[in-house]
Biopython code that builds the backbone (N, CA, C, O; Angstrom):
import numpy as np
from Bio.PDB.StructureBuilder import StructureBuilder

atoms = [
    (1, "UNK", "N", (-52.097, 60.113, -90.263)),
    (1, "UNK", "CA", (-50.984, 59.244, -89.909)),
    (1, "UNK", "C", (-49.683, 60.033, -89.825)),
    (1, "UNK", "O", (-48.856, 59.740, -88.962)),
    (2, "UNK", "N", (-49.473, 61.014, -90.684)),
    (2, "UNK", "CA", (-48.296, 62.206, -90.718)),
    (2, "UNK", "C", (-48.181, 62.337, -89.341)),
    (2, "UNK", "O", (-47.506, 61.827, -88.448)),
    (3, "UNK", "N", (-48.965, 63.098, -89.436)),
    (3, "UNK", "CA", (-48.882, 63.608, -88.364)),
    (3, "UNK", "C", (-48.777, 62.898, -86.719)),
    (3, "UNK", "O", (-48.273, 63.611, -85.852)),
    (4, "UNK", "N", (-49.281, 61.446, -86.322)),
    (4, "UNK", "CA", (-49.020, 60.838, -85.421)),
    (4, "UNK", "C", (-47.585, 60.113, -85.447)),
    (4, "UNK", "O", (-46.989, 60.232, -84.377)),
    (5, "UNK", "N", (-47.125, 59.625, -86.112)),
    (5, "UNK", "CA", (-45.899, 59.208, -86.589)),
    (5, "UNK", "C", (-44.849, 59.679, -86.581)),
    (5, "UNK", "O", (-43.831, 59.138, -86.149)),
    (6, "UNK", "N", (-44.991, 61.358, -87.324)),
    (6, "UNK", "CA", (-43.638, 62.503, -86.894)),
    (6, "UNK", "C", (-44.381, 63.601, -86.811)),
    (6, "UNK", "O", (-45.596, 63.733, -86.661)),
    (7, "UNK", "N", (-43.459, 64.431, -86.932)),
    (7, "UNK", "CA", (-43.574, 65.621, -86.538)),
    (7, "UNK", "C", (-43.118, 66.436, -87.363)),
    (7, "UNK", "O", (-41.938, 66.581, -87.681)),
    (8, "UNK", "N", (-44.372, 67.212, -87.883)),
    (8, "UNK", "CA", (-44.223, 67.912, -89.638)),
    (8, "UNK", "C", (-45.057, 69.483, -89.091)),
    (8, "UNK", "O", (-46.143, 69.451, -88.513)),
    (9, "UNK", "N", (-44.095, 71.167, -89.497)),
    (9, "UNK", "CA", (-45.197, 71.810, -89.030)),
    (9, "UNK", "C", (-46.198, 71.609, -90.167)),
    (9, "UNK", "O", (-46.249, 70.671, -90.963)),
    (10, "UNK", "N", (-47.174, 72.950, -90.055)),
    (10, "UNK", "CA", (-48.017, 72.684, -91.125)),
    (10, "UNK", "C", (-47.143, 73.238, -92.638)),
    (10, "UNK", "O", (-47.229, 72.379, -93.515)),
    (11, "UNK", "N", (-46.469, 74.296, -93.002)),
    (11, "UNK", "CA", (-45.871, 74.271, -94.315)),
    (11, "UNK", "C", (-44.799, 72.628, -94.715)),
    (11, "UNK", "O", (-44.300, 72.583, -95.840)),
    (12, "UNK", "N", (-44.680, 72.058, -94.254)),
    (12, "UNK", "CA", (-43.937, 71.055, -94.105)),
    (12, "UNK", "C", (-44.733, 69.654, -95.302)),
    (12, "UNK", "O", (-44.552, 69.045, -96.356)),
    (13, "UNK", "N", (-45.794, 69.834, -93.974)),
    (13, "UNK", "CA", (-46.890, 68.793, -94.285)),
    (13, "UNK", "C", (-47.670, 69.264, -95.425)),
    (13, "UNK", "O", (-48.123, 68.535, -96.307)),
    (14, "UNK", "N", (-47.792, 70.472, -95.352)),
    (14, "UNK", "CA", (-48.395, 70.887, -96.501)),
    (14, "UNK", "C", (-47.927, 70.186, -98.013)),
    (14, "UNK", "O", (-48.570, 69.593, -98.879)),
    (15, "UNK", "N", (-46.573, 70.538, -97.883)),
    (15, "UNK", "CA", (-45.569, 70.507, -99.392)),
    (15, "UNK", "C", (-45.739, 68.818, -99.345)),
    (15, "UNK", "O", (-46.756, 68.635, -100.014)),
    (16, "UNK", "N", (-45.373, 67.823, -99.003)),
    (16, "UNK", "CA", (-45.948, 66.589, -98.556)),
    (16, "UNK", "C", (-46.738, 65.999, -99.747)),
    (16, "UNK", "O", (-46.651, 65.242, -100.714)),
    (17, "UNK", "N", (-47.895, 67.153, -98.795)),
    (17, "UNK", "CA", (-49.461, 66.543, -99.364)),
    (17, "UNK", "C", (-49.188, 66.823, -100.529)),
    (17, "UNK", "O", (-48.896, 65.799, -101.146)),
    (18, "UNK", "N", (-49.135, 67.813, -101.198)),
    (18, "UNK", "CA", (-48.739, 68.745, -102.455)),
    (18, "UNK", "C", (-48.468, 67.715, -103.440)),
    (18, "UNK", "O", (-49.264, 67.443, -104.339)),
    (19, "UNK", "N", (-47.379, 67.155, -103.284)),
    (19, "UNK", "CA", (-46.028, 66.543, -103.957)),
    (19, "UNK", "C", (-46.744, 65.070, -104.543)),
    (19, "UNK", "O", (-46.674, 64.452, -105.606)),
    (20, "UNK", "N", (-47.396, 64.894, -103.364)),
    (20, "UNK", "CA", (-48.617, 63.065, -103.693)),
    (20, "UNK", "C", (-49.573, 63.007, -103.888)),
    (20, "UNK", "O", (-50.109, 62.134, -104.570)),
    (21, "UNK", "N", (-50.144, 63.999, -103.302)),
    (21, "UNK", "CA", (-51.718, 63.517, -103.710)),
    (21, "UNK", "C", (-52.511, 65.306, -103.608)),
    (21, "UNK", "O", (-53.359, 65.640, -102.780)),
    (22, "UNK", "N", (-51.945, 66.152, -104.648)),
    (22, "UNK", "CA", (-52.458, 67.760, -105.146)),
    (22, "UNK", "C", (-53.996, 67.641, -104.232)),
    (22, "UNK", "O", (-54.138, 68.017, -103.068)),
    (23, "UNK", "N", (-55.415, 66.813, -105.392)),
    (23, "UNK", "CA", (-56.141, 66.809, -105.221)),
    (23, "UNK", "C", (-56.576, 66.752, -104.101)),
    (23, "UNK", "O", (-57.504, 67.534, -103.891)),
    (24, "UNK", "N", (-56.248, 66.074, -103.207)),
    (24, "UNK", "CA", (-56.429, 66.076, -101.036)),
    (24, "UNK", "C", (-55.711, 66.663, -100.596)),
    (24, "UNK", "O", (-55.141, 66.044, -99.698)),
    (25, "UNK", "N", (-55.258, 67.924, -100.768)),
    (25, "UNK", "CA", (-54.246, 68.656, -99.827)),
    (25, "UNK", "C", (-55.429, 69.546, -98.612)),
    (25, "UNK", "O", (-55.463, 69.543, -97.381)),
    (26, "UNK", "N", (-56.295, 70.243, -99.660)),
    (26, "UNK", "CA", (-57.473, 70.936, -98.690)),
    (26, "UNK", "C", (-57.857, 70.037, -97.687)),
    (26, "UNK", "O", (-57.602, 70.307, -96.513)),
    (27, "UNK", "N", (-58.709, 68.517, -98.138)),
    (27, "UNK", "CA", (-59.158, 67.835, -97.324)),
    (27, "UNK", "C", (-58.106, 67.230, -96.329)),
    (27, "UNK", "O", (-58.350, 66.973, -95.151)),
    (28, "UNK", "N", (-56.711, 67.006, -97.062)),
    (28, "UNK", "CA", (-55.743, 66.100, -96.042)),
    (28, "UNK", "C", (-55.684, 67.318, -94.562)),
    (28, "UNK", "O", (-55.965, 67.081, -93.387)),
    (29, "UNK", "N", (-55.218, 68.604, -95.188)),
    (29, "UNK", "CA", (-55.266, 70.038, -94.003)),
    (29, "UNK", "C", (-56.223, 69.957, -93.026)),
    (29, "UNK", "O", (-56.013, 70.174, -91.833)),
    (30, "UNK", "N", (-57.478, 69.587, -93.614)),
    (30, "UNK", "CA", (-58.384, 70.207, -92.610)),
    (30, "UNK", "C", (-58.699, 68.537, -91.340)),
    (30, "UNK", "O", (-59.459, 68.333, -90.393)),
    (31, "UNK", "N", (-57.856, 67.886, -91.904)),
    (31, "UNK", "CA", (-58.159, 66.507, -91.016)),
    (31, "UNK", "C", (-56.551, 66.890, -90.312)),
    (31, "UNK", "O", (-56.688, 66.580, -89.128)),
    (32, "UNK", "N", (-55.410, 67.309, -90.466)),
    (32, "UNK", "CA", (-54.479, 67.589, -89.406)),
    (32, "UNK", "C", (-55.094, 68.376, -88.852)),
    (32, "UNK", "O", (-54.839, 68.095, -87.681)),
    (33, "UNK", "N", (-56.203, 69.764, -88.821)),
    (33, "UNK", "CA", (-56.105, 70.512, -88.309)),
    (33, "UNK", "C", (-56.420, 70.231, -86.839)),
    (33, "UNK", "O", (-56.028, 70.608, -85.734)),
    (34, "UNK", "N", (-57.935, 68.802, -87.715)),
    (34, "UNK", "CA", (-58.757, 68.206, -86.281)),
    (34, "UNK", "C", (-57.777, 67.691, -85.320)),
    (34, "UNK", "O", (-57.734, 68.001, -84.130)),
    (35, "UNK", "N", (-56.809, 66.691, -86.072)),
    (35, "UNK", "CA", (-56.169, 66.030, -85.570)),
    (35, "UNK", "C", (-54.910, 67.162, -84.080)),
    (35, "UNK", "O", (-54.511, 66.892, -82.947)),
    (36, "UNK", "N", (-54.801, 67.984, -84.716)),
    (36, "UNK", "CA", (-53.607, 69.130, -84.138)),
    (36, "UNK", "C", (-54.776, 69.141, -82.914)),
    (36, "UNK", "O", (-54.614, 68.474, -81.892)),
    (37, "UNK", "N", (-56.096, 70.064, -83.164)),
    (37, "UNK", "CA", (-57.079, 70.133, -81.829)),
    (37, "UNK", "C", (-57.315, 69.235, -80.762)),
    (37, "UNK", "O", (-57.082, 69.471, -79.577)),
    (38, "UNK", "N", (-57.968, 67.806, -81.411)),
    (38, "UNK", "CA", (-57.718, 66.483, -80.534)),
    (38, "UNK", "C", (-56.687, 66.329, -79.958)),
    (38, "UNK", "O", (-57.011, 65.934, -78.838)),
    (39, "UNK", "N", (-55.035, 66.429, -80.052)),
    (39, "UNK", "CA", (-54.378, 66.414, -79.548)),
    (39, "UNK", "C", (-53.934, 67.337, -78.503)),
    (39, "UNK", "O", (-53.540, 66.810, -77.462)),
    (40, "UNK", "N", (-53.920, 68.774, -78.590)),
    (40, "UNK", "CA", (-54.340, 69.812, -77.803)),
    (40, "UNK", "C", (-55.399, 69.737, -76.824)),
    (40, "UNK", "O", (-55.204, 69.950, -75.627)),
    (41, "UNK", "N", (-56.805, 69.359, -77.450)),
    (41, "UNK", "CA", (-57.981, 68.800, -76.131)),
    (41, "UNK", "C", (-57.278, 67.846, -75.248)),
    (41, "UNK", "O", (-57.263, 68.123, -74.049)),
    (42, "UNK", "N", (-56.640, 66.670, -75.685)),
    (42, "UNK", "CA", (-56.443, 65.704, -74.550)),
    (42, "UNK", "C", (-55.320, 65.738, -73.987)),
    (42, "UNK", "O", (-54.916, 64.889, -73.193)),
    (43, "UNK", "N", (-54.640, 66.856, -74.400)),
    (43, "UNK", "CA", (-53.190, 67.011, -73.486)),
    (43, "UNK", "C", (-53.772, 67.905, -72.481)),
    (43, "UNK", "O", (-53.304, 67.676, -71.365)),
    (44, "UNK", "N", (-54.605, 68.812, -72.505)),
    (44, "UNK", "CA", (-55.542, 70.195, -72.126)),
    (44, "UNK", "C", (-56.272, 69.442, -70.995)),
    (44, "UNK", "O", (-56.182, 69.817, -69.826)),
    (45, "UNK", "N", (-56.956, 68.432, -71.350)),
    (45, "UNK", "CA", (-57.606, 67.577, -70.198)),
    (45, "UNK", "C", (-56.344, 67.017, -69.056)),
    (45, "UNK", "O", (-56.127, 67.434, -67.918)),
    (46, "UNK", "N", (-55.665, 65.981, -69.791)),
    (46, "UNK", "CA", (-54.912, 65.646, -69.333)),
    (46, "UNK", "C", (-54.159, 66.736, -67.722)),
    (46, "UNK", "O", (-54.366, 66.717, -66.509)),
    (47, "UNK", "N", (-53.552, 67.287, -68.358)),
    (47, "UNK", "CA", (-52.868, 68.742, -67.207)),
    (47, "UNK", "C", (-54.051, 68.810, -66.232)),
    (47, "UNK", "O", (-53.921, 68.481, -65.053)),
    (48, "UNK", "N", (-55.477, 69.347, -66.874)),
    (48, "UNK", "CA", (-56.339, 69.992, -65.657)),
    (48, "UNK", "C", (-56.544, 69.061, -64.610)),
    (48, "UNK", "O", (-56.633, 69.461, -63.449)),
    (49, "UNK", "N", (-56.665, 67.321, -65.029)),
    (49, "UNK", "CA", (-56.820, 66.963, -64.473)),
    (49, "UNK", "C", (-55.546, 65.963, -63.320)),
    (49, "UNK", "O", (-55.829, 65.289, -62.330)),
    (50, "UNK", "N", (-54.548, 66.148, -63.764)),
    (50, "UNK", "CA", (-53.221, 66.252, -63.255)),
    (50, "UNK", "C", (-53.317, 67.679, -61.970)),
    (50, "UNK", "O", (-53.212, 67.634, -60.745)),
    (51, "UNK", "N", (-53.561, 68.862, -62.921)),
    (51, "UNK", "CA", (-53.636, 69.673, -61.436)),
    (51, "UNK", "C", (-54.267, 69.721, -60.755)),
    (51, "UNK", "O", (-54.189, 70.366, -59.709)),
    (52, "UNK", "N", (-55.295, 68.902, -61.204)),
    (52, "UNK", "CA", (-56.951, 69.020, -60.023)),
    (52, "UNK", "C", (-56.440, 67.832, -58.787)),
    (52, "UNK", "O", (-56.861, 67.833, -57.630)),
    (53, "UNK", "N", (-55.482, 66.892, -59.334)),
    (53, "UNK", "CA", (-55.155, 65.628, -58.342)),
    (53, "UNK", "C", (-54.253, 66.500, -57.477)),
    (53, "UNK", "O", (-54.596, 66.614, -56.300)),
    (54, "UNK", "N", (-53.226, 67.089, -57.852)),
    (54, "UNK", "CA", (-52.372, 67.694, -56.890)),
    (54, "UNK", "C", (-52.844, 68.392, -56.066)),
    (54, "UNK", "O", (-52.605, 68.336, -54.859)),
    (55, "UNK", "N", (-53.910, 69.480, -56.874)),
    (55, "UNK", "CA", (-54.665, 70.600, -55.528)),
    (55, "UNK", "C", (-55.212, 69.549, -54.537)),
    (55, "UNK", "O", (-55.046, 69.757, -53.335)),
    (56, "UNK", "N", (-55.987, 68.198, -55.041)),
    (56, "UNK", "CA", (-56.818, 67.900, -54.147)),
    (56, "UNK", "C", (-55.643, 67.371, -53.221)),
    (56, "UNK", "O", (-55.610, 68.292, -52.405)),
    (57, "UNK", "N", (-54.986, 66.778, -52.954)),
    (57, "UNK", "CA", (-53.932, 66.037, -52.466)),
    (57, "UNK", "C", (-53.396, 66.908, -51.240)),
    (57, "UNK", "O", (-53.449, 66.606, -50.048)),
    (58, "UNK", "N", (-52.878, 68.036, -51.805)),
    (58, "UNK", "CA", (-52.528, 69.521, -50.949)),
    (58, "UNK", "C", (-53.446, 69.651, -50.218)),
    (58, "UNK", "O", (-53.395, 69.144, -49.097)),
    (59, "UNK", "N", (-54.677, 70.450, -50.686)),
    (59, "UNK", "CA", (-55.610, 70.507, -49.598)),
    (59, "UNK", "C", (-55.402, 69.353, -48.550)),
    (59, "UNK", "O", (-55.014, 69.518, -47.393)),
    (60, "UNK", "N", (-55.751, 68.059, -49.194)),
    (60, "UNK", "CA", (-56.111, 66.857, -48.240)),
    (60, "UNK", "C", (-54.892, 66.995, -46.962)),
    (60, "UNK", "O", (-55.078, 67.018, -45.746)),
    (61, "UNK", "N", (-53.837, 67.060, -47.592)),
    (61, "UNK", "CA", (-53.101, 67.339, -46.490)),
    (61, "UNK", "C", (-52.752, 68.397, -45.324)),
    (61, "UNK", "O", (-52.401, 68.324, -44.147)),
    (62, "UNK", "N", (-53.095, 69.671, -46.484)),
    (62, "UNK", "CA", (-53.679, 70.475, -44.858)),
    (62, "UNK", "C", (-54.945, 70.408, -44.256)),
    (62, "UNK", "O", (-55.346, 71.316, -43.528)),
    (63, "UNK", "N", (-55.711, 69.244, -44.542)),
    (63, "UNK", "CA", (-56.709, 69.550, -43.415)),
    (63, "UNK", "C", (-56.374, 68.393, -42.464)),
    (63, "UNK", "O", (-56.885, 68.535, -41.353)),
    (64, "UNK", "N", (-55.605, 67.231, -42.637)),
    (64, "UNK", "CA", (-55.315, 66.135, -42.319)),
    (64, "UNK", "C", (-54.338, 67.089, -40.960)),
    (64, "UNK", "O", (-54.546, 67.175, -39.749)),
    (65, "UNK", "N", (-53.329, 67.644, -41.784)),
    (65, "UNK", "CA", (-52.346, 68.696, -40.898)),
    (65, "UNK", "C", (-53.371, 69.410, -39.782)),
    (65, "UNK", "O", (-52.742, 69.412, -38.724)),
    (66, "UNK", "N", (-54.476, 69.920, -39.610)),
    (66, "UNK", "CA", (-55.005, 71.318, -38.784)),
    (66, "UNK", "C", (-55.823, 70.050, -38.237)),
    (66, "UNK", "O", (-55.727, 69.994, -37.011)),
    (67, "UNK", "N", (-56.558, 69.069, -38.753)),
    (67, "UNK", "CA", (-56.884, 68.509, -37.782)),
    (67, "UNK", "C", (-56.053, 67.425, -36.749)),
    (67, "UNK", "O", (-56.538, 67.003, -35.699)),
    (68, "UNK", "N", (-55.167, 67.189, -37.090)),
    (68, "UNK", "CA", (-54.046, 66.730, -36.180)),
    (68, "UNK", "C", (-53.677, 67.955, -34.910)),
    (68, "UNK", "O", (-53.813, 67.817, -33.694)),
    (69, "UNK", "N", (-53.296, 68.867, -35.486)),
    (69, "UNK", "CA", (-53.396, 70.043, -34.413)),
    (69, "UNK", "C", (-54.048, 70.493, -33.944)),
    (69, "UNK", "O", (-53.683, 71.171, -32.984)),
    (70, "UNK", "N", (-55.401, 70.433, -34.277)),
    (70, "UNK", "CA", (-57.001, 70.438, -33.244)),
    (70, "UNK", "C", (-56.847, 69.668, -32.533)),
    (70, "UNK", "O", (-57.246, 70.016, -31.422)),
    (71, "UNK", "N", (-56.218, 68.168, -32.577)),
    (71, "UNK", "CA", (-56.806, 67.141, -31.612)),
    (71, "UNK", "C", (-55.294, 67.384, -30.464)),
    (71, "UNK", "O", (-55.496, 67.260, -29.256)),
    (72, "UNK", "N", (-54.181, 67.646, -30.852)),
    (72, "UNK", "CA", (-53.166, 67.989, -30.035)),
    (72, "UNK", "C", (-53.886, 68.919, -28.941)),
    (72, "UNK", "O", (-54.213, 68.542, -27.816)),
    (73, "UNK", "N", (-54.059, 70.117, -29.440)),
    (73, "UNK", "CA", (-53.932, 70.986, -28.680)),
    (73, "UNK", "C", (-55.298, 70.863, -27.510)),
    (73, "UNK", "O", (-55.240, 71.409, -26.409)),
    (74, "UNK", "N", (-56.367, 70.141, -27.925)),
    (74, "UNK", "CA", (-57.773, 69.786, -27.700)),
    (74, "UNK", "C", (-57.362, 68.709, -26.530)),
    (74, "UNK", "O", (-58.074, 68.664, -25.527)),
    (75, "UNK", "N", (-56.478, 68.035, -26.619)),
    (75, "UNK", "CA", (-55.578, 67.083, -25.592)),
    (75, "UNK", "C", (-55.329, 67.891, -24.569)),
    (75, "UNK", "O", (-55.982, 67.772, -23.533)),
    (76, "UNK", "N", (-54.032, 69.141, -24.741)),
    (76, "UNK", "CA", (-53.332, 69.454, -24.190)),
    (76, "UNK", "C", (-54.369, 70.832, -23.354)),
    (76, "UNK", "O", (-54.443, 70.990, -22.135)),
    (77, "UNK", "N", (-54.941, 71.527, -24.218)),
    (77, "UNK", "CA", (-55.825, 72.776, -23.669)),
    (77, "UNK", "C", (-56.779, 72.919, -23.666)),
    (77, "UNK", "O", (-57.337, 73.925, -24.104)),
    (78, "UNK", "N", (-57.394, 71.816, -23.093)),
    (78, "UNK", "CA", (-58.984, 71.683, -23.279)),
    (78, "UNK", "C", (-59.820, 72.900, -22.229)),
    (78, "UNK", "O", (-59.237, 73.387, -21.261)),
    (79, "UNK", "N", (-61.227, 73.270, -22.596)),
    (79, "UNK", "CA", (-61.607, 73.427, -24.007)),
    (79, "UNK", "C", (-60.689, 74.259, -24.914)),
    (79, "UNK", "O", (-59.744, 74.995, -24.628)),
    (80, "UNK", "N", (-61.337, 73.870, -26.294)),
    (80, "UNK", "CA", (-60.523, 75.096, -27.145)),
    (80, "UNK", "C", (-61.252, 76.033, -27.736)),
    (80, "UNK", "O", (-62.166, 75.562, -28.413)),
    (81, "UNK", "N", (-61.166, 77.405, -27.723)),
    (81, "UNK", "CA", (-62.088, 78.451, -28.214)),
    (81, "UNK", "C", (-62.087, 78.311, -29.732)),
    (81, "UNK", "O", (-61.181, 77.918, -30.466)),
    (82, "UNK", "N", (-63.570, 78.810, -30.089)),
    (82, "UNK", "CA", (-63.752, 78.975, -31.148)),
    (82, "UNK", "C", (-63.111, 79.256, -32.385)),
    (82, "UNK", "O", (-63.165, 78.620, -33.438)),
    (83, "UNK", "N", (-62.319, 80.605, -32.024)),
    (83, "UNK", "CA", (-61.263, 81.265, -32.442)),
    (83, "UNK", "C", (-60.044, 80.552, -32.727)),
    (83, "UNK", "O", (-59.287, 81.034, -33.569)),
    (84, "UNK", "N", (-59.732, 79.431, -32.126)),
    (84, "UNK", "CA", (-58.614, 79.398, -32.479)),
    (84, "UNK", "C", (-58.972, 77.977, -33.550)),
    (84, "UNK", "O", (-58.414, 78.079, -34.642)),
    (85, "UNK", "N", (-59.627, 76.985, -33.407)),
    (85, "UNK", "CA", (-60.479, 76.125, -34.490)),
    (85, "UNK", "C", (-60.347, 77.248, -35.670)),
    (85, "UNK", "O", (-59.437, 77.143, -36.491)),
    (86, "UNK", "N", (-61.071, 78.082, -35.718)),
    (86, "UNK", "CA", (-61.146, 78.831, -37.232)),
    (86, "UNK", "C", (-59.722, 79.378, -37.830)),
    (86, "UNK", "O", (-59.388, 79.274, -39.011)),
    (87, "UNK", "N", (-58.815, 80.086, -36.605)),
    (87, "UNK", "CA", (-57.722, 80.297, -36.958)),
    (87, "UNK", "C", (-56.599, 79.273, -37.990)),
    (87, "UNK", "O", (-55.950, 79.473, -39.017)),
    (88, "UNK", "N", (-56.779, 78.302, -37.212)),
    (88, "UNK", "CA", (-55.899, 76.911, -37.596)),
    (88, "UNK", "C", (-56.532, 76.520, -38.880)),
    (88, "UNK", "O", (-55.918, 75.816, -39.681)),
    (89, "UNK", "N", (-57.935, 77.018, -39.147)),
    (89, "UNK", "CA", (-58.081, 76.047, -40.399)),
    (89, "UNK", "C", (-58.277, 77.221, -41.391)),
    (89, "UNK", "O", (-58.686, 77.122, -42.548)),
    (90, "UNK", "N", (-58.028, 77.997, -40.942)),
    (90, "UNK", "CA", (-57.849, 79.347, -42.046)),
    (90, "UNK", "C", (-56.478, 79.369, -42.513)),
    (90, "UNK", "O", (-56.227, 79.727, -43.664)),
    (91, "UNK", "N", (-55.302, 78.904, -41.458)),
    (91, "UNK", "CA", (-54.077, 78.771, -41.955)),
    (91, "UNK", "C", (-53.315, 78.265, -42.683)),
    (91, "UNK", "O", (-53.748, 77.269, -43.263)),
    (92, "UNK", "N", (-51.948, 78.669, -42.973)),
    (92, "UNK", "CA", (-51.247, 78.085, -44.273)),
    (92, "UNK", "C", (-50.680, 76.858, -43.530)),
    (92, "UNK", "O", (-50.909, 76.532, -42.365)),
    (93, "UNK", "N", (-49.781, 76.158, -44.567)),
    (93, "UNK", "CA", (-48.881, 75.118, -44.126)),
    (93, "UNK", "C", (-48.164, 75.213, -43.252)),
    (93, "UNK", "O", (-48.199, 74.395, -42.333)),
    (94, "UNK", "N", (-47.118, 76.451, -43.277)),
    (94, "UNK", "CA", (-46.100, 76.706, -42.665)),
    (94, "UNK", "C", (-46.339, 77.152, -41.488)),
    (94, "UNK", "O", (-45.451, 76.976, -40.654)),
    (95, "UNK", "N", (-47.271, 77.675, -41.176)),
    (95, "UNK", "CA", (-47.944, 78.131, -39.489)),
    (95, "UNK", "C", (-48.667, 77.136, -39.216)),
    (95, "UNK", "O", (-49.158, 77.361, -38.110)),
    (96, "UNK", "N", (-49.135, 75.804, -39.744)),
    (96, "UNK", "CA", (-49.661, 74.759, -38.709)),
    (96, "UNK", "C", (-48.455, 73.833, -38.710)),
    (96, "UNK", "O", (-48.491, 72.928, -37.876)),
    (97, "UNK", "N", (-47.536, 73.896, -39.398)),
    (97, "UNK", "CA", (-46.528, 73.202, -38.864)),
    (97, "UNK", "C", (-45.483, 73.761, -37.567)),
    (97, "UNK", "O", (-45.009, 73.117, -36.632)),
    (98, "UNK", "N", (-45.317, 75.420, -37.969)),
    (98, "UNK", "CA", (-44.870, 75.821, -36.795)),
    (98, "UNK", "C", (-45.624, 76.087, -35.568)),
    (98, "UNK", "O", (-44.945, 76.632, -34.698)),
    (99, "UNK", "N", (-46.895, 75.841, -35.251)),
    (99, "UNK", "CA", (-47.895, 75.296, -34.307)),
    (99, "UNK", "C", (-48.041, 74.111, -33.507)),
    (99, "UNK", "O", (-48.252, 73.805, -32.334)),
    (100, "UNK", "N", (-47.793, 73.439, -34.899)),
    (100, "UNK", "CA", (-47.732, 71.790, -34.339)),
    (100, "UNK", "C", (-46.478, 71.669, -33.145)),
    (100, "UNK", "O", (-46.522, 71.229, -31.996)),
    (101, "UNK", "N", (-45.415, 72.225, -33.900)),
    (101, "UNK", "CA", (-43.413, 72.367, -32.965)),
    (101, "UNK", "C", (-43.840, 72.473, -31.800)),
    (101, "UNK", "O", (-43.743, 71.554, -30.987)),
    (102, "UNK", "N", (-44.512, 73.890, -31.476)),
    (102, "UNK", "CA", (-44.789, 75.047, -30.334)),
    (102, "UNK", "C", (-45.418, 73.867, -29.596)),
    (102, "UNK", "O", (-44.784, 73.480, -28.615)),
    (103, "UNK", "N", (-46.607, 73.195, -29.907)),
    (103, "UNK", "CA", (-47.599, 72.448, -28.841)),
    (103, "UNK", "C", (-46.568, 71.343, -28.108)),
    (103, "UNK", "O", (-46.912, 70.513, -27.267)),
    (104, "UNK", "N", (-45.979, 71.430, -28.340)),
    (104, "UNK", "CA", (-44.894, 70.436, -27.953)),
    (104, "UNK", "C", (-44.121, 70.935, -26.298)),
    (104, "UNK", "O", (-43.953, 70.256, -25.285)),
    (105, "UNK", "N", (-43.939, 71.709, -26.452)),
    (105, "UNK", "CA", (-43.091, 72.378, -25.046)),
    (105, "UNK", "C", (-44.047, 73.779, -24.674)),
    (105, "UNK", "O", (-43.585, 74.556, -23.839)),
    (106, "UNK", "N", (-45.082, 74.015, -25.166)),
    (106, "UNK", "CA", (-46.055, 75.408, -24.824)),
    (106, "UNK", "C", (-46.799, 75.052, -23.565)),
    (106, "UNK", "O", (-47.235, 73.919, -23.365)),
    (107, "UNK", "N", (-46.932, 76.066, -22.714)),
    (107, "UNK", "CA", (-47.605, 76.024, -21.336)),
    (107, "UNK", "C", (-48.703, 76.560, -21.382)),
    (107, "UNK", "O", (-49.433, 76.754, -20.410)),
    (108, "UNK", "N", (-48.922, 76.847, -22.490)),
    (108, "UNK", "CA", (-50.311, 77.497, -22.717)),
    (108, "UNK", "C", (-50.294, 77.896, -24.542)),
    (108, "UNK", "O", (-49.437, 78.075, -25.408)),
    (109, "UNK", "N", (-51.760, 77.892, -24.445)),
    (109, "UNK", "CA", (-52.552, 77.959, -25.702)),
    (109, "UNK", "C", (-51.745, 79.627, -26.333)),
    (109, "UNK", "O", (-51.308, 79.769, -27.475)),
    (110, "UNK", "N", (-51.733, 80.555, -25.397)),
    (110, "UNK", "CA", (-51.155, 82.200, -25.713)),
    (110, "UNK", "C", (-49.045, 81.858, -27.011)),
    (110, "UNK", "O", (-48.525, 82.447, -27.959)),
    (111, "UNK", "N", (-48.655, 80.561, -26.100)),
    (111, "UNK", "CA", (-47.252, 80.559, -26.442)),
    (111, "UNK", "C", (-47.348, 79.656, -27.966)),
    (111, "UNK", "O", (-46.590, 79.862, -28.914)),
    (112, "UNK", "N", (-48.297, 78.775, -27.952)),
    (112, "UNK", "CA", (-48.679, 77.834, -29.108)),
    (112, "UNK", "C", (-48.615, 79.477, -30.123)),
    (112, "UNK", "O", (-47.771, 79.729, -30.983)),
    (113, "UNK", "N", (-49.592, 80.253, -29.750)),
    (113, "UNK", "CA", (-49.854, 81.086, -31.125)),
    (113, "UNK", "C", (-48.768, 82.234, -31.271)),
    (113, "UNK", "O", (-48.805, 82.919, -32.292)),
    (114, "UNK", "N", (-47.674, 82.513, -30.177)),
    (114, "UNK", "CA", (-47.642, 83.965, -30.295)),
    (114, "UNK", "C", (-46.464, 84.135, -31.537)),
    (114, "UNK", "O", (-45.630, 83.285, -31.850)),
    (115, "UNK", "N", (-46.595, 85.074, -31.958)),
    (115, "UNK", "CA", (-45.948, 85.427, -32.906)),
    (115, "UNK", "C", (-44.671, 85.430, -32.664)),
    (115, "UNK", "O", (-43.877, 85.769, -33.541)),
]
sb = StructureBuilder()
sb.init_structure("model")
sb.init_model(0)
sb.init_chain("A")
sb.init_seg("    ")
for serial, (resi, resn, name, xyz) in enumerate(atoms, 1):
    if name == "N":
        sb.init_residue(resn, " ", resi, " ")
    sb.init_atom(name, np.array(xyz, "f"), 0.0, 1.0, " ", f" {name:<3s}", serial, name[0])
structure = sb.get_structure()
């Protein structure tokens, strides 16, 4: 309960236990210790699975992004080579967005990509 309630380090909590109840200080310790871990595990979960939502999210959106620009350019320059399908989905954010701009006023597939 100490320990959910406030916030005691362990010499703190220690002197505590000490002061009330001598005889449970070993046993009171070794139940913060669990308690310190459990709390660490589910903050530990917590995050991974906080960052696992964001990665997935990111991804989702660049593929949402490259396939929007497959179907542009698949509009505009049909067929589309192989090469450039793999290119686009090998790419970062910032080059299928500056791809996406280009397809816009490009006369060809060469001006969409050129550097």
């Amino acid at each position: 309960y100490l320990i959910s309630a406030y916030i005691y380090d362990e010499q703190t909590l220690r002197g505590i236990i000490r002061a009330v109840k001598p005889e449970e200080e070993n046993q009171m310790m070794s139940q913060f210790a669990q308690d310190i871990r459990q709390r660490a595990l589910q903050e530990g979960v917590q995050q991974g699975r906080q960052e696992g939502i964001q990665e997935g999210i990111r991804k989702g959106l660049l593929e949402g992004e490259a396939t929007l620009l497959l179907n542009l350019l698949s509009h505009r320059f049909q067929p589309l080579p192989d090469e450039i399908t793999e290119r686009i989905h090998g790419a970062n954010p910032n080059a299928i967005e500056t791809w996406a701009k280009r397809v816009l006023d490009a006369k060809s597939l060469d001006e969409v990509f050129s550097e």
